[in-house]
N, C-alpha and C positions, 0 to 999 in steps of 0.2 A: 504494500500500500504506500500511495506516494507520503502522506503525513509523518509515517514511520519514518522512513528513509530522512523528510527534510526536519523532523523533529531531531534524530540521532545528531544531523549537522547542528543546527542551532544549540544541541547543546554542549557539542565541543565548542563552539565559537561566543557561547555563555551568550545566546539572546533566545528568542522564542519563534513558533511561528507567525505568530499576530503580530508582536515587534515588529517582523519582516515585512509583514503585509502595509504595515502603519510609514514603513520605510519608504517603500516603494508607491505609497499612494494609494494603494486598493484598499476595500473593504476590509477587515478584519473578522466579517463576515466567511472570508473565502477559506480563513482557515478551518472553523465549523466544519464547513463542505468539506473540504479535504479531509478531515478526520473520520466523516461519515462514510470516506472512498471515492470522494471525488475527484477530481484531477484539473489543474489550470490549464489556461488555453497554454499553445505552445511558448508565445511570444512572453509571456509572464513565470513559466517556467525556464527560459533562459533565461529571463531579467533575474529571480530568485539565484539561479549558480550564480550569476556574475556578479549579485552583492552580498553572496557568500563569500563571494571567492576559490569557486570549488569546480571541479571539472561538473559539467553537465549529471555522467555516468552518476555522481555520488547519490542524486537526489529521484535516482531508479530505486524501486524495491530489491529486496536482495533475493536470490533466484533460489526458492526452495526446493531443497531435493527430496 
Protein backbone atom coordinates (compact mmCIF):
# COMPACT_ATOMS: atom_id res chain seq x y z
CA UNK A 1 0.00 0.00 0.00
CA UNK A 2 1.24 3.27 -1.15
CA UNK A 3 0.72 5.20 2.65
CA UNK A 4 2.82 2.24 4.10
CA UNK A 5 5.66 2.79 1.94
CA UNK A 6 5.48 6.87 2.16
CA UNK A 7 4.75 6.70 5.99
CA UNK A 8 8.14 4.34 6.58
CA UNK A 9 9.88 7.60 4.44
CA UNK A 10 8.43 10.31 6.51
CA UNK A 11 9.45 8.64 9.30
CA UNK A 12 13.17 8.24 8.70
CA UNK A 13 13.03 11.81 7.41
CA UNK A 14 11.11 12.76 11.15
CA UNK A 15 7.97 14.52 9.28
CA UNK A 16 4.49 12.90 8.48
CA UNK A 17 2.20 12.38 5.64
CA UNK A 18 -0.07 15.36 6.20
CA UNK A 19 3.10 17.41 6.92
CA UNK A 20 3.97 16.48 3.22
CA UNK A 21 0.64 17.03 1.92
CA UNK A 22 0.51 20.72 3.92
CA UNK A 23 4.07 21.07 2.18
CA UNK A 24 3.25 20.67 -1.17
CA UNK A 25 -0.18 22.47 -1.11
CA UNK A 26 -2.77 19.79 -1.40
CA UNK A 27 -5.24 18.68 0.94
CA UNK A 28 -4.26 16.84 3.96
CA UNK A 29 -7.29 15.31 3.19
CA UNK A 30 -5.40 13.17 0.52
CA UNK A 31 -3.52 11.49 3.09
CA UNK A 32 -6.89 9.97 4.74
CA UNK A 33 -7.27 8.60 1.15
CA UNK A 34 -4.15 7.12 0.93
CA UNK A 35 -4.35 5.34 4.10
CA UNK A 36 -7.65 3.91 3.16
CA UNK A 37 -5.46 2.51 -0.25
CA UNK A 38 -5.68 5.14 -2.32
CA UNK A 39 -3.01 6.28 -4.49
CA UNK A 40 -2.19 10.01 -5.82
CA UNK A 41 -2.28 11.09 -9.31
CA UNK A 42 1.10 10.58 -10.90
CA UNK A 43 2.32 14.08 -11.00
CA UNK A 44 1.90 14.47 -7.08
CA UNK A 45 3.49 11.29 -6.43
CA UNK A 46 6.65 12.58 -8.15
CA UNK A 47 6.39 15.95 -6.52
CA UNK A 48 6.07 13.72 -2.92
CA UNK A 49 9.85 11.70 -3.91
CA UNK A 50 11.30 14.80 -4.95
CA UNK A 51 10.41 16.74 -1.45
CA UNK A 52 11.52 13.66 0.20
CA UNK A 53 14.38 13.52 -1.52
CA UNK A 54 14.05 9.93 -2.33
CA UNK A 55 14.27 7.95 -5.54
CA UNK A 56 10.68 7.50 -6.94
CA UNK A 57 11.02 3.37 -6.34
CA UNK A 58 11.17 4.13 -2.24
CA UNK A 59 7.47 5.37 -2.10
CA UNK A 60 6.34 1.77 -4.00
CA UNK A 61 4.83 -0.83 -1.78
CA UNK A 62 7.32 -3.59 -1.00
CA UNK A 63 6.77 -6.72 -3.18
CA UNK A 64 5.36 -9.49 -0.94
CA UNK A 65 6.32 -12.98 -1.21
Amino acid sequence: MFYEALKEVCDKKNTTPSAVCVALGISKSNATNWKNGGWPRLDVFLEIANYLKVNPSKLLPKKEE
